[in-house]
C-alpha positions as CSV (number, residue, x, y, z in Angstrom):
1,X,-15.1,58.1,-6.3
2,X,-12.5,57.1,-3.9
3,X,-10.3,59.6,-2.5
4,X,-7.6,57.6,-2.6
5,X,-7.0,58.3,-6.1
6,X,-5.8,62.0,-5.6
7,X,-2.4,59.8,-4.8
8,X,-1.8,59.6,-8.5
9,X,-1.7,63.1,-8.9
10,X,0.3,63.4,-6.2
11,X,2.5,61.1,-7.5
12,X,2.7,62.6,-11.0
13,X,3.8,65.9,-9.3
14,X,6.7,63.8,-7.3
15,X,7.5,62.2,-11.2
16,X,8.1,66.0,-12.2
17,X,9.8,67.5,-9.5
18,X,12.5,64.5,-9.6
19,X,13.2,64.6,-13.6
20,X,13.2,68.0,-12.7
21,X,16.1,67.4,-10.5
22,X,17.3,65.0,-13.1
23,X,18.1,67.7,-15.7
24,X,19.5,69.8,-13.2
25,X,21.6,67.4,-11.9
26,X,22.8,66.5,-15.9
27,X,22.9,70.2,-16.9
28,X,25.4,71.1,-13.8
29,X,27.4,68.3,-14.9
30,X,27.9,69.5,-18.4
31,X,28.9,72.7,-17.6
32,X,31.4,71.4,-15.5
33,X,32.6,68.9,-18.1
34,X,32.5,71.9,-20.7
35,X,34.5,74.4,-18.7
36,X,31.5,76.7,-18.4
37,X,31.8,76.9,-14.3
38,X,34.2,75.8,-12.1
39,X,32.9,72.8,-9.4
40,X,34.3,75.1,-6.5
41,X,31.7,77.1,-7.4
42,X,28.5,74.7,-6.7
43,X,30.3,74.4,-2.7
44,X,28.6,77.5,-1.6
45,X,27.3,79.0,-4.5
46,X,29.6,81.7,-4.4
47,X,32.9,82.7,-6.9
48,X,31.1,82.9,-10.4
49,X,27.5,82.3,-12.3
50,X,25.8,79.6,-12.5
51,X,24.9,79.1,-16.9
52,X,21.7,79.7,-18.0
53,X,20.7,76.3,-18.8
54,X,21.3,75.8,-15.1
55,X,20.1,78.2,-13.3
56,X,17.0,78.3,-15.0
57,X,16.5,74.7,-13.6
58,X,18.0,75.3,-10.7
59,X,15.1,78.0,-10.0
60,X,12.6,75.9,-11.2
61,X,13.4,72.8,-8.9
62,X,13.0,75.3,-6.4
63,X,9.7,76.8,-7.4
64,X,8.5,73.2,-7.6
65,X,8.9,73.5,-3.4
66,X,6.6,76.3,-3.2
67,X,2.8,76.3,-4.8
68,X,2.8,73.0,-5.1
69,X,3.2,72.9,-0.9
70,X,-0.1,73.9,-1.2
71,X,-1.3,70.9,-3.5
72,X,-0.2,68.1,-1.7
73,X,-1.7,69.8,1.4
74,X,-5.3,69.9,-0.1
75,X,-4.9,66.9,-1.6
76,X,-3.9,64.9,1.7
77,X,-7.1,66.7,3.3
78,X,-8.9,65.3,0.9
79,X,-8.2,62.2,1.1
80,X,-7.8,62.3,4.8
81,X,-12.0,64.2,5.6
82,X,-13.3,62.1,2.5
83,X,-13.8,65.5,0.6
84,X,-12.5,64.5,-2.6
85,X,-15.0,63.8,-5.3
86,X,-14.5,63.7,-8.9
87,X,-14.7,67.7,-9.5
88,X,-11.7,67.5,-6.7
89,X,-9.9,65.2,-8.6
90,X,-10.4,66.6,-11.6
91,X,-8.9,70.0,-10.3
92,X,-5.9,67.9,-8.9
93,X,-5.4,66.4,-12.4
94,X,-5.8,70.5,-14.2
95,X,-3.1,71.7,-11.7
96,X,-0.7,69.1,-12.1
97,X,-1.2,69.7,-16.0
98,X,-0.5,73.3,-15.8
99,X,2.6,72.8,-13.7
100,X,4.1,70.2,-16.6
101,X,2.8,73.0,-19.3
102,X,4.9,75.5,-16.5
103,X,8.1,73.5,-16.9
104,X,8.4,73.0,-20.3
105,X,7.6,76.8,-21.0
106,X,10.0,77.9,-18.2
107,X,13.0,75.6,-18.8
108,X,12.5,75.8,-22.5
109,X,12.2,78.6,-24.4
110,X,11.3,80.3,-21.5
111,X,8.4,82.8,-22.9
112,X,7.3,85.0,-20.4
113,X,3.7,85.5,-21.4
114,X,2.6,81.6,-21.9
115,X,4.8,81.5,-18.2
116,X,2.7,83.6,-16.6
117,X,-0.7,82.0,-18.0
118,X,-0.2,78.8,-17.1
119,X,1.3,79.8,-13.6
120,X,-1.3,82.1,-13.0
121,X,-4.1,79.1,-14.2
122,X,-2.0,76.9,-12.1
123,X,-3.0,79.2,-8.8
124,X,-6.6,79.5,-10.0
125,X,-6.8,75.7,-10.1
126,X,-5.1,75.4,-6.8
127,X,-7.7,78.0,-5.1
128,X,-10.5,76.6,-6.3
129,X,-9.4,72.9,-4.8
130,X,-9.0,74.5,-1.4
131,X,-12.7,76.7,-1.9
132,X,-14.1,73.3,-3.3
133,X,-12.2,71.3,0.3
134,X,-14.0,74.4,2.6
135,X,-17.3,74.2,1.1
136,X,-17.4,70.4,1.8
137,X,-16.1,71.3,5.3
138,X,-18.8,74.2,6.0
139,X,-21.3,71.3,4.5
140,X,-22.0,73.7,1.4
141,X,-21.5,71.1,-1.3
């Protein structure tokens, strides 16, 4: 398998974080255009609340800057100490999965129990790549 390929994963992680930023971008809009927040209000974030359909993106787009850090990490050492077989890719594939099953559940109907299992499988797929990535280091697999 060539490492290379852990760029599509990659990639389809840069795909959600953008139409990510896509619906935020149209769901401020509208409640501007609907009178549900003033504009002033998006200059420093200060002088009212942001709506719901919003802010739950808005806190999303963020979160999409935090774990996922960690993925493109592993996957760049993959591909960079020719670690990445097709159990790594495979794991890269799972965790990009389970952050699209994360957004749907979190700027959807928001359910907090199927939230927290597919964030919580995300970061058990996301350890294993980097214990799969030191194993192949420490010449273990």
């Amino acid at each position: 398998m060539d490492a290379n390929q852990l760029i599509f994963p990659m990639f389809a992680m840069v795909l959600l974080t953008f139409s990510t930023l896509a619906r935020l971008f149209l769901a401020r809009n509208r409640s501007v255009a609907e009178g549900k927040v003033n504009p002033q209000y998006f200059r420093v974030y200060q002088g009212g609340a942001e709506p719901e359909a919003s802010a739950k993106l808005a806190r999303h787009f963020s979160n999409l800057f935090e774990a996922p850090v960690l993925f493109y990490v592993a996957c760049v050492a993959g591909i960079a100490l020719h670690m990445a077989g097709a159990l790594f890719l495979g794991l890269a594939w799972a965790y990009v999965v389970l952050r699209v099953v994360h957004t749907f559940i979190h700027t959807g109907a928001n359910k907090l129990y199927p939230r927290i299992g597919a964030y919580f499988s995300s970061w058990v797929v996301l350890l294993t790549m980097w214990v799969v990535l030191a194993m192949r280091a420490a010449g273990m697999m």
